[in-house]
DRENBADO-360520 format. One record per residue (C-alpha): chain; x, y, z. Coordinates in nm, 4 decimals, always signed. Layout:
BEGIN
[A,[X,Y,Z]];
...
END
This chain:
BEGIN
[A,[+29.5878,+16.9130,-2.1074]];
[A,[+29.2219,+16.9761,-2.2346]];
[A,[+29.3325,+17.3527,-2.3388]];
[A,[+29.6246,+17.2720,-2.5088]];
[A,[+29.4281,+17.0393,-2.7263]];
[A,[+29.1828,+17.3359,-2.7801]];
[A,[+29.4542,+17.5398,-2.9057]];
[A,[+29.5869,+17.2763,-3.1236]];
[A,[+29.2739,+17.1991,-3.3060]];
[A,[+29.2400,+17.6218,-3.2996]];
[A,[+29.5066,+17.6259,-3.5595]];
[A,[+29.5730,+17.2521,-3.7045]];
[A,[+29.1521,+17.3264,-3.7747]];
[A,[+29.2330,+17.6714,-3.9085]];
[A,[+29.4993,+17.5497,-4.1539]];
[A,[+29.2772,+17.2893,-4.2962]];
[A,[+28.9781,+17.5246,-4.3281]];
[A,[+29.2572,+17.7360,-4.5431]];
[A,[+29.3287,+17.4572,-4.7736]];
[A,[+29.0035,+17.3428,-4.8603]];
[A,[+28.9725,+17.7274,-4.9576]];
[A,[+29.2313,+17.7467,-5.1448]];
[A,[+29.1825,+17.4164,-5.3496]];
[A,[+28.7883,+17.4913,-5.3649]];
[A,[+28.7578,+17.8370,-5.4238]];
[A,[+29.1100,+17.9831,-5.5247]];
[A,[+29.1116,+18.1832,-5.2252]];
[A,[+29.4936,+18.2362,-5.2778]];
[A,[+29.5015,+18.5246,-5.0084]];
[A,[+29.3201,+18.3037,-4.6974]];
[A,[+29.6730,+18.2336,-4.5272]];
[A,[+29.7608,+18.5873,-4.5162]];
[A,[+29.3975,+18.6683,-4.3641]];
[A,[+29.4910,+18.4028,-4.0977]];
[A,[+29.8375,+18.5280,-4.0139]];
[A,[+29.6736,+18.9225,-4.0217]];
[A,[+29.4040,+18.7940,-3.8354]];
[A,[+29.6735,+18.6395,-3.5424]];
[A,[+29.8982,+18.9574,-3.5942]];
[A,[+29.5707,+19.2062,-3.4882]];
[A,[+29.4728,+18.9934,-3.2478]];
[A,[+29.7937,+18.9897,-3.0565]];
[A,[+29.7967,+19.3473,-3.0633]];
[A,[+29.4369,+19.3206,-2.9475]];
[A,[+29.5672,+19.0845,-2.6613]];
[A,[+29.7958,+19.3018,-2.5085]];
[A,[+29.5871,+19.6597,-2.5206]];
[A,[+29.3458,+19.4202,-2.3324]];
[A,[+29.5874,+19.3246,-2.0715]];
[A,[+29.7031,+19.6998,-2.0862]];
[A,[+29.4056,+19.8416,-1.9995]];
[A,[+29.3139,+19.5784,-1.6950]];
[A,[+29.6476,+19.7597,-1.5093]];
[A,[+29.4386,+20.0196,-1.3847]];
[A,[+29.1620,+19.8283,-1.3136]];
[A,[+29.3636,+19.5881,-1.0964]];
[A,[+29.5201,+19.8305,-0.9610]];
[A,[+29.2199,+20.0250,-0.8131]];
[A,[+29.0049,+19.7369,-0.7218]];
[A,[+29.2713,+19.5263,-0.5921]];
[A,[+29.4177,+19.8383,-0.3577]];
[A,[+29.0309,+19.8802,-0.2534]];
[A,[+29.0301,+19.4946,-0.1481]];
[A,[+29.3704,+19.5420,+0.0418]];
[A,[+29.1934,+19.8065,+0.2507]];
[A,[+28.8650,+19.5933,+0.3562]];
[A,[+29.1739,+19.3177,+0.4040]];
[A,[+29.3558,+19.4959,+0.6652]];
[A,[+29.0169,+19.6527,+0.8206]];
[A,[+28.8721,+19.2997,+0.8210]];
[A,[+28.5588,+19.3783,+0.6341]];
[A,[+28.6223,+19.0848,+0.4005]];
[A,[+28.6349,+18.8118,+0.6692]];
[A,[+28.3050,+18.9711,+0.7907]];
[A,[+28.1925,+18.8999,+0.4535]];
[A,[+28.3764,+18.5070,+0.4640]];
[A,[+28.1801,+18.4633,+0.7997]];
[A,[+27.8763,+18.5373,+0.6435]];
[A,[+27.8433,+18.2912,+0.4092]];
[A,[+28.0551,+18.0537,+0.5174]];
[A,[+27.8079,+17.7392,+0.5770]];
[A,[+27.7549,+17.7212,+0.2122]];
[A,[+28.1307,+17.7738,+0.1239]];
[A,[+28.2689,+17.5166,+0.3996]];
[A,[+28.0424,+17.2462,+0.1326]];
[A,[+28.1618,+17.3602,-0.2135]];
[A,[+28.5145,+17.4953,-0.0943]];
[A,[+28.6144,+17.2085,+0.1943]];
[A,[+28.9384,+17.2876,+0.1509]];
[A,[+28.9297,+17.6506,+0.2421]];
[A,[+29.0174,+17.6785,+0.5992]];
[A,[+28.7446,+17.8507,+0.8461]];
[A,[+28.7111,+18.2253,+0.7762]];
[A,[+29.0017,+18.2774,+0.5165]];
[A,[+28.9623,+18.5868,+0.3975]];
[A,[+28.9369,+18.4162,+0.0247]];
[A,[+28.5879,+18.3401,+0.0546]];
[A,[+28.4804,+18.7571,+0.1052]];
[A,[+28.6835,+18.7698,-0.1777]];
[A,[+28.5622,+18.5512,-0.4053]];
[A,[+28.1733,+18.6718,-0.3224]];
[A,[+28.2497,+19.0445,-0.3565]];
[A,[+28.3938,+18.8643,-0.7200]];
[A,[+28.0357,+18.6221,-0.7935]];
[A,[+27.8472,+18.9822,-0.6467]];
[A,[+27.9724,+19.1577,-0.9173]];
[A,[+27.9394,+18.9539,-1.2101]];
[A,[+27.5714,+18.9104,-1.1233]];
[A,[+27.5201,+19.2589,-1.1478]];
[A,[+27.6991,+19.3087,-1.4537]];
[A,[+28.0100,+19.4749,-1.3748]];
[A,[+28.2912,+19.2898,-1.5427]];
[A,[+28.5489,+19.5894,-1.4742]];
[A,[+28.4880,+19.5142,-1.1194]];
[A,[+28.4755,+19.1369,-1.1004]];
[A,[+28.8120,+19.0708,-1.2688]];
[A,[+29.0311,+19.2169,-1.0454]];
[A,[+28.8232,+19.0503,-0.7455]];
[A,[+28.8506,+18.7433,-0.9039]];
[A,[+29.2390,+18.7476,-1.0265]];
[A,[+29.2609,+18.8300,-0.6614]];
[A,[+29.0554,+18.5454,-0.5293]];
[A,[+29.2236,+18.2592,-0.7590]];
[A,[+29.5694,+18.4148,-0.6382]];
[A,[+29.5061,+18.3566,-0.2619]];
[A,[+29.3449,+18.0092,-0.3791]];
[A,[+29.6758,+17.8962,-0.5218]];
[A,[+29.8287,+17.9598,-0.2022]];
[A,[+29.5832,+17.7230,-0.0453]];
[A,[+29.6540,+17.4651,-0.3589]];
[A,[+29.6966,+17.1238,-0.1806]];
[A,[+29.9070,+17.0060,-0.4871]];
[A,[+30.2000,+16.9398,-0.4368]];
[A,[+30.2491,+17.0192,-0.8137]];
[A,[+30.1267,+17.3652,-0.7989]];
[A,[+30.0537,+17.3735,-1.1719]];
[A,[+29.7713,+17.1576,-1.1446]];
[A,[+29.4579,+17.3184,-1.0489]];
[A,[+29.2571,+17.2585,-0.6791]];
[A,[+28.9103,+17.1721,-0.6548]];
[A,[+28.8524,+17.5267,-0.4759]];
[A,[+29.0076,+17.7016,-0.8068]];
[A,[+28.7720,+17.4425,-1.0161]];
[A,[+28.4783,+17.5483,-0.8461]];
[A,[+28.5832,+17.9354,-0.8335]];
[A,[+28.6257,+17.9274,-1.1583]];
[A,[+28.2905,+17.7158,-1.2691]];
[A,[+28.1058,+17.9812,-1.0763]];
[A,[+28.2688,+18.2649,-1.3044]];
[A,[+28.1900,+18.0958,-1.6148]];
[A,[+27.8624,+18.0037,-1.5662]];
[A,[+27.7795,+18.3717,-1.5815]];
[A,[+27.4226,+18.3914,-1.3488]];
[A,[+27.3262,+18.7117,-1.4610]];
[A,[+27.0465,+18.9468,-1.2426]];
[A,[+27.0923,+19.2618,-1.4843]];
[A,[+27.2346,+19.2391,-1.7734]];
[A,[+27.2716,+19.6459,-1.8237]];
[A,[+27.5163,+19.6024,-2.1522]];
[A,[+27.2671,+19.3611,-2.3723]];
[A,[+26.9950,+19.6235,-2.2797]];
[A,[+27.1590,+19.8975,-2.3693]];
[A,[+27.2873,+19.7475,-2.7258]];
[A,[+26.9346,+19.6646,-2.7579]];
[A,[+26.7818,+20.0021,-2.6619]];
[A,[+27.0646,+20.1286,-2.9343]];
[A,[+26.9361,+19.9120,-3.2179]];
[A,[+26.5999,+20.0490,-3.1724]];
[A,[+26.4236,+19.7197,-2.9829]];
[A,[+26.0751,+19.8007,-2.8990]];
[A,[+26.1362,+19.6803,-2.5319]];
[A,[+26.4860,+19.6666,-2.4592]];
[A,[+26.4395,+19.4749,-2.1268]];
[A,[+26.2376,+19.2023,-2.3042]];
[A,[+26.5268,+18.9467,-2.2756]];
[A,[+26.5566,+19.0121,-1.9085]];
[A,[+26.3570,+18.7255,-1.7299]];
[A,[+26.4642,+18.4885,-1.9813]];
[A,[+26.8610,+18.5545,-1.9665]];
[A,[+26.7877,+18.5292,-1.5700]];
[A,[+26.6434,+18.1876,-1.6017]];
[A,[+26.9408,+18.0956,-1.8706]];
[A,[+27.2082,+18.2077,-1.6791]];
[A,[+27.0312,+18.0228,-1.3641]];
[A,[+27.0311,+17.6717,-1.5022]];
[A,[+27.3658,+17.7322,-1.6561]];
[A,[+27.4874,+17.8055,-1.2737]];
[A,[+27.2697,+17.5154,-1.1235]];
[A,[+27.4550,+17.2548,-1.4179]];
[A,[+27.8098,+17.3559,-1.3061]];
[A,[+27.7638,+17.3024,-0.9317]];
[A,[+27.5772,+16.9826,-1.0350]];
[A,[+27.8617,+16.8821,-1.2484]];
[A,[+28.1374,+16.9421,-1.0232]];
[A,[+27.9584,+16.7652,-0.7427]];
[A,[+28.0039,+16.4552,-0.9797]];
[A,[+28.3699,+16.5246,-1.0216]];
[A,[+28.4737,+16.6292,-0.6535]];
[A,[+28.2204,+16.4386,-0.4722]];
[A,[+28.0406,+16.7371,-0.3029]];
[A,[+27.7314,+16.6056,-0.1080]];
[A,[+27.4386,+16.8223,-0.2745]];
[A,[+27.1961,+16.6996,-0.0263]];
[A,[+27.3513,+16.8484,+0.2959]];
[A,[+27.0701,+17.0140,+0.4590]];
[A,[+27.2685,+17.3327,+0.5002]];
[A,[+27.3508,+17.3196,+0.1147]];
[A,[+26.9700,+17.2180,+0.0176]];
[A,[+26.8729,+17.5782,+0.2260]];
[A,[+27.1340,+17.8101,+0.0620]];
[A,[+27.0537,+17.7270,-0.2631]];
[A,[+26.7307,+17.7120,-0.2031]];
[A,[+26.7258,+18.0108,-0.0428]];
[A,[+26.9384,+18.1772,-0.3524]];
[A,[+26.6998,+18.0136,-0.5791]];
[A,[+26.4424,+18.1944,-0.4008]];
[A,[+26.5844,+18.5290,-0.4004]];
[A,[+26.6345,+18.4750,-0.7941]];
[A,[+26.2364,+18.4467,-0.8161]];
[A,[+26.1916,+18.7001,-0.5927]];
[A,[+26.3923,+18.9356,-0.8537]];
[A,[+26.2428,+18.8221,-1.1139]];
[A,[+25.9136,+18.8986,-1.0129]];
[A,[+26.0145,+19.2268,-0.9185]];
[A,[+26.1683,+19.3494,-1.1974]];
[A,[+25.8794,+19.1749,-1.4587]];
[A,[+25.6744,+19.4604,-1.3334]];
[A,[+25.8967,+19.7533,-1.4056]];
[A,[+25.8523,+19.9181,-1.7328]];
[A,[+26.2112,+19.9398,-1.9766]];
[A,[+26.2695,+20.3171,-1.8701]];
[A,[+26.2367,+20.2514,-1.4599]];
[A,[+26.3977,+19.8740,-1.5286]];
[A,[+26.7359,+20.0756,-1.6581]];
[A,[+26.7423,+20.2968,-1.4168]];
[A,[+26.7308,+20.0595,-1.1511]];
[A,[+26.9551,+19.8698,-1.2740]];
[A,[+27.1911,+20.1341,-1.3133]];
[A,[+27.1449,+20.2855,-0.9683]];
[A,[+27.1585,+19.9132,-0.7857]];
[A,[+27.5027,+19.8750,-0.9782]];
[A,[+27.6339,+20.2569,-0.8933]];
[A,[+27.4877,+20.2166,-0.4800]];
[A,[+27.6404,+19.8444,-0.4775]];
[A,[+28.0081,+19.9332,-0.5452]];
[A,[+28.0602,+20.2798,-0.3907]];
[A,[+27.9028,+20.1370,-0.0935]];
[A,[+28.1614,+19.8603,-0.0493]];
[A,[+28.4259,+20.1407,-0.1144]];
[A,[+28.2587,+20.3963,+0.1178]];
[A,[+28.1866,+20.0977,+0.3409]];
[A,[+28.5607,+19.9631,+0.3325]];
[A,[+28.7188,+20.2860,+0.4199]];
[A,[+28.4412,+20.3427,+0.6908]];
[A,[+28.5842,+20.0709,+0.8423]];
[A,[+28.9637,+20.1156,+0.7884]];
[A,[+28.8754,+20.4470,+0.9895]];
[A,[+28.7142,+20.2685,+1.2519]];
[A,[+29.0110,+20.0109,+1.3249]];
[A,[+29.2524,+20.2882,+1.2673]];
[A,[+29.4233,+20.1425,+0.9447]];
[A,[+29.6281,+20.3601,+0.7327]];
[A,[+29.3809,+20.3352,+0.4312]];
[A,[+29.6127,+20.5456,+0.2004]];
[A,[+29.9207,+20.2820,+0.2335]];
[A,[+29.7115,+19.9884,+0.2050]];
[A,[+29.5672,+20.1105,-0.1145]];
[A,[+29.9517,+20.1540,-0.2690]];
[A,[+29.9914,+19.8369,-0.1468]];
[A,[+29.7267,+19.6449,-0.3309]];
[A,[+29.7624,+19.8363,-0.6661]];
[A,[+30.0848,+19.7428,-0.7034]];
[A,[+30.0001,+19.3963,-0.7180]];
[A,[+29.7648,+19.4975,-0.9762]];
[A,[+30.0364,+19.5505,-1.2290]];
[A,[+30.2478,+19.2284,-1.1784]];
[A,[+29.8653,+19.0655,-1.2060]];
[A,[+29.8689,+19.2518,-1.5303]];
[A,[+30.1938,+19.1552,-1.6675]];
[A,[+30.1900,+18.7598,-1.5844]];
[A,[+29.8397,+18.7847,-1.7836]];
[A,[+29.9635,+18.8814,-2.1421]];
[A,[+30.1310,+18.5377,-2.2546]];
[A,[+29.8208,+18.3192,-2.1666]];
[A,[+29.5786,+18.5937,-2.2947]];
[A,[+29.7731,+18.6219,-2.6438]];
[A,[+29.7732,+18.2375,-2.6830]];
[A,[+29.4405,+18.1875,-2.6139]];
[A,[+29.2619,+18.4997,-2.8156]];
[A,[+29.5749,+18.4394,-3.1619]];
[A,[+29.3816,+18.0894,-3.1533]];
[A,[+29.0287,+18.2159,-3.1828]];
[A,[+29.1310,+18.4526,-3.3973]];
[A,[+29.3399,+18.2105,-3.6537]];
[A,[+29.0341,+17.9814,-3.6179]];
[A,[+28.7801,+18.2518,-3.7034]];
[A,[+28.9855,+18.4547,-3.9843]];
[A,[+29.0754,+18.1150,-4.2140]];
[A,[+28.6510,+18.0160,-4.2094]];
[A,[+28.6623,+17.7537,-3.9827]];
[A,[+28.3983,+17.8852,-3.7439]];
[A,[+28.1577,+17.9173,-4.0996]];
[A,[+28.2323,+17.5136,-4.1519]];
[A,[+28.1535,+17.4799,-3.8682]];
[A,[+27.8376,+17.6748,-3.8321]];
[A,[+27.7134,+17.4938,-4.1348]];
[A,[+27.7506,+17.1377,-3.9915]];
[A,[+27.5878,+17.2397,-3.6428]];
[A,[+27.3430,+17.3790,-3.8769]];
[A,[+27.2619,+17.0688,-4.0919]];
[A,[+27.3107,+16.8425,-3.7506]];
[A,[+27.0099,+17.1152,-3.5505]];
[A,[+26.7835,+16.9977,-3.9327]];
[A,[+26.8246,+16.6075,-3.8429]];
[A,[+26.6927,+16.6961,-3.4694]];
[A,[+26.4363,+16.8917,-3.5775]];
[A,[+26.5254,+17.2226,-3.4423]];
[A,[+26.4149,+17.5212,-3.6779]];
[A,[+26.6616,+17.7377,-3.8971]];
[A,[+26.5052,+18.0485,-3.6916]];
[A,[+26.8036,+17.8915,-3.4134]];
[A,[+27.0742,+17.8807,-3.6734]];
[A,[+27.1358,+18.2601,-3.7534]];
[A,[+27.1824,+18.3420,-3.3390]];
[A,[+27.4118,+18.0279,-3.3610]];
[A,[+27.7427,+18.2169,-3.4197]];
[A,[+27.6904,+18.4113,-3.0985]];
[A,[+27.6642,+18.0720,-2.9107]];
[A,[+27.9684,+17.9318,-2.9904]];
[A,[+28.1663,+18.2399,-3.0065]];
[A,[+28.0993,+18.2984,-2.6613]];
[A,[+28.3382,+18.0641,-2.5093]];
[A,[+28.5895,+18.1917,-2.7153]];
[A,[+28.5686,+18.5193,-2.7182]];
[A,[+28.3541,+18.8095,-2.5768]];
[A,[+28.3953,+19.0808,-2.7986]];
[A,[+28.3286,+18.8192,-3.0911]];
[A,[+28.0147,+18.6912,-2.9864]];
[A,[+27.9020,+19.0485,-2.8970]];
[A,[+27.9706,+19.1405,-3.2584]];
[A,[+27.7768,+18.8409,-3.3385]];
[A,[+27.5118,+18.9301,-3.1303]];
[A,[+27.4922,+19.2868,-3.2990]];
[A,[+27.5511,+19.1944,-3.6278]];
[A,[+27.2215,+18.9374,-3.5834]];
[A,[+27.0144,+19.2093,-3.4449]];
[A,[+27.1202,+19.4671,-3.6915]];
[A,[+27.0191,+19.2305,-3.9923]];
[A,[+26.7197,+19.0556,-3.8785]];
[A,[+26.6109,+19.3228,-3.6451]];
[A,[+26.6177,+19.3280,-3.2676]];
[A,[+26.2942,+19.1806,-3.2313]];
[A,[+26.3074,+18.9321,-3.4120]];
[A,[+26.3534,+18.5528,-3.2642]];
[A,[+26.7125,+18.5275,-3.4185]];
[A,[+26.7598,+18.8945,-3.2300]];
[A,[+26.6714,+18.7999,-2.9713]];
[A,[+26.8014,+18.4893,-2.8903]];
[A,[+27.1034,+18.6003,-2.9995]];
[A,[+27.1272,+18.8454,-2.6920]];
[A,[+27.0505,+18.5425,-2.4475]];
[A,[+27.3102,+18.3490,-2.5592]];
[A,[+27.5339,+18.6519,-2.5148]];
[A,[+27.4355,+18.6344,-2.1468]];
[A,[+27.3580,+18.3053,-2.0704]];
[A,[+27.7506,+18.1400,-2.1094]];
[A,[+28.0131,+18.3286,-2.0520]];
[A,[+28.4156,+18.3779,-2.2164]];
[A,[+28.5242,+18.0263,-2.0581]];
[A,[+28.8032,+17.9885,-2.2671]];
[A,[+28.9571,+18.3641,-2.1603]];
[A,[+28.8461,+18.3308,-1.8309]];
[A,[+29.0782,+18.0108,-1.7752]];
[A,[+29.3582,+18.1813,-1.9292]];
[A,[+29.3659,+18.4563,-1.7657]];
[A,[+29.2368,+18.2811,-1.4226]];
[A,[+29.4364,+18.0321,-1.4305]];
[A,[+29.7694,+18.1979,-1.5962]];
[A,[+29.7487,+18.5018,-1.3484]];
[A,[+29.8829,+18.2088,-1.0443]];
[A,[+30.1028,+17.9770,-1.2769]];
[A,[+29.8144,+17.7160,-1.2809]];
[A,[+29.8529,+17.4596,-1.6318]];
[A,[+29.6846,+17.1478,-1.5468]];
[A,[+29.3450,+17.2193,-1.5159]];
[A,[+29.2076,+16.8960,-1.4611]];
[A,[+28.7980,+16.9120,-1.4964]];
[A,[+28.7505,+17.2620,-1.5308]];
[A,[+28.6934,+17.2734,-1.8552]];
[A,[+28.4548,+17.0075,-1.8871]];
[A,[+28.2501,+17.1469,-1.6060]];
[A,[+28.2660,+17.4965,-1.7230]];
[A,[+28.1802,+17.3711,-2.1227]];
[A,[+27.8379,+17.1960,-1.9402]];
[A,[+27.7651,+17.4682,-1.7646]];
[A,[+27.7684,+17.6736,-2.1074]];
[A,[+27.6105,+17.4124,-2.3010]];
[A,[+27.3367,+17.3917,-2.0480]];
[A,[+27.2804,+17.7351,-2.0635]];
[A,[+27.2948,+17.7875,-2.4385]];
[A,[+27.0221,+17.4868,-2.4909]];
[A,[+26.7882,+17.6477,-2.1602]];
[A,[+26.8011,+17.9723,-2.3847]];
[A,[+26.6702,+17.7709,-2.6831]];
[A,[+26.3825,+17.6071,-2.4971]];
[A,[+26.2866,+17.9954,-2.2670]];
[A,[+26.3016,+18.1897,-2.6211]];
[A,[+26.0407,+17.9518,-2.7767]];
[A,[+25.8124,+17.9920,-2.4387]];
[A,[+25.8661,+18.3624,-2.4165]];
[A,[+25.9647,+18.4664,-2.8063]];
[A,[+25.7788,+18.2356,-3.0330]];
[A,[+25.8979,+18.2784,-3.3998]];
[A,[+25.5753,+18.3309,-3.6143]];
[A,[+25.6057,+18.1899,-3.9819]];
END
């Protein structure tokens, strides 16, 4: 219900914008942007969905093997006292839960090639746990699953570094502890949120340790990597990603061997899924990104920017926010938008500048919410999605205003 609405206003909103053009400007050639802009975009939608098939297909035969060799319910096991309290109705050691932390693993580190697959593959064996009767209407589990995704906690964000290092930043890593803490509180507002909604008891003692336990760990980062210099803090990063997923591969077939599971076969077996994965993706993600893209080409994102803009003045928030705006609210709706955003801002008012940088933190510190619950959600048939998107759109917000508030402590625009 809540995305259809989205979409609605997407184009009703982009129509309107194209009027007011037209009427105020004599822009007689802003429809024909629009409907270009919806005609590349669909292109773009399906060379996206394209190029996921071999993804899937890899990562998903990979996940088949640890299946069968039962290295992902060693995984499930593991954490599953803090999983029994956010996921009650995932039954005891379902192999969904290794799946969907091998997914949350691998978004923290940055490796959104790898999480997709993990988590298409997750949400899938989710909807065969769906209570529902109505199996278009989203669980709790695949609320929460997908809250976690969208929140986006970040350890190393290896892409906004590197653009950064590219644009000629004089510390590239610079945005590192604050897009931690962003991406942290973002996290920390979703679960929050959807405790509201699903009743999840927060103070459970086992529940008060694991977070605090994960909150501790994030500190514990933190601190470790605010002594490395930009060159070693790279490196690392690069090397923790590299050693994190060959080792589950290496690690996964180790243990195929060892319970004498035809590795080979169960690998066909789980790419081929990857495809039909692939396939039942391309309607949701060509309604979903034509939308942006109508809303964008006609210049109803710009109206829009100007009346957050004049709305931040009343508040008494500084025009140094406004220019890193753009990358804040595209990044709901699109990644590769707001990480054009986030260039273009860094490339005109320089990297190191507070615009520049805060820019990159909001690149990192919400995530594509709007894609991910198309593609999430339209990968198992799901429609109704109940309070996702509310939850999901807190979690961002959250994490877009703790980026404000951590750039002004750490980045402090000089006039």
């Amino acid at each position: 219900m809540v995305l259809n609405v989205i979409w609605l206003v997407f184009f009703f909103g982009a129509f309107i914008a194209c009027i007011v053009q037209w009427l105020a400007f004599g822009d007689t050639g802003i429809f024909n942007k629009a409907i270009l802009g919806a005609f590349d975009m669909s292109k773009t939608a399906f060379e996206i969905a394209l190029g996921l098939t071999g993804i899937l297909s890899l990562w998903l035969g990979i996940l088949k093997i640890g299946e069968k060799a039962g290295a992902v319910q060693i995984l499930a096991k593991i954490v599953q006292p803090l999983f029994s309290r956010l996921f009650p109705e995932i039954p005891k050691g379902h192999p969904v839960v290794g799946t969907m932390l091998m997914n949350i693993s691998a978004n923290m580190l940055g490796l959104d090639n790898a999480a997709t697959p993990m988590g298409l593959k997750a949400m899938k064996q989710l909807q065969d746990l769906n209570p529902n009767d109505d199996k278009t209407v989203a669980s709790d589990s695949q609320i929460m699953f997908l809250v976690l995704n969208a929140s986006g906690l970040t350890l190393i964000p290896v892409s906004i570094m590197t653009y950064r290092a590219q644009l000629g930043a004089a510390n590239p890593s610079d945005v590192f502890l604050p897009l931690l803490l962003s991406t942290f509180f973002s996290t920390i507002a979703g679960i929050f949120a959807l405790s509201f909604f699903q009743k999840i008891k927060l103070k459970d003692p086992v529940t008060v340790m694991w977070l605090g336990g994960i909150s501790a760990c994030v500190i514990a980062v933190m601190f470790y990597f605010s002594h490395l210099t930009a060159e070693a803090l790279g490196t690392t990063s690069l090397f923790i990603s590299g050693l994190v997923l060959f080792g589950v591969i290496v690690a996964f077939l180790g243990l195929a061997c060892y319970k004498k599971v035809q590795a080979y076969e169960a690998f066909v077996e789980g790419a081929k899924e990857g495809f039909n994965t692939a396939v039942m993706i391309i309607p949701n993600l060509v309604a979903i990104l034509v939308g942006v893209a109508v809303f964008r080409a006609s210049g109803a994102m710009d109206l829009v920017m100007n009346g957050i803009s004049a709305l931040l003045g009343l508040i008494g928030v500084g025009n140094d926010v406004v220019p890193a705006l753009p990358t804040a609210l595209m990044k709901p709706l699109s990644g590769s938008g707001a990480r054009g955003m986030m260039i273009d801002a860094m490339k005109n008012l320089g990297p190191d500048s507070f615009a520049g940088r805060l820019s990159c933190m909001f690149q990192g510190a919400a995530d594509t919410t709007f894609y991910i619950i198309a593609v999430y959600f339209g990968s198992v048939g799901v429609k109704k999605t109940r309070h996702a998107v509310t939850c999901a759109l807190i979690a961002d917000a959250v994490g877009v205003i703790a980026a404000i508030v951590i750039a002004y402590i750490f980045f402090p625009p000089f006039h």
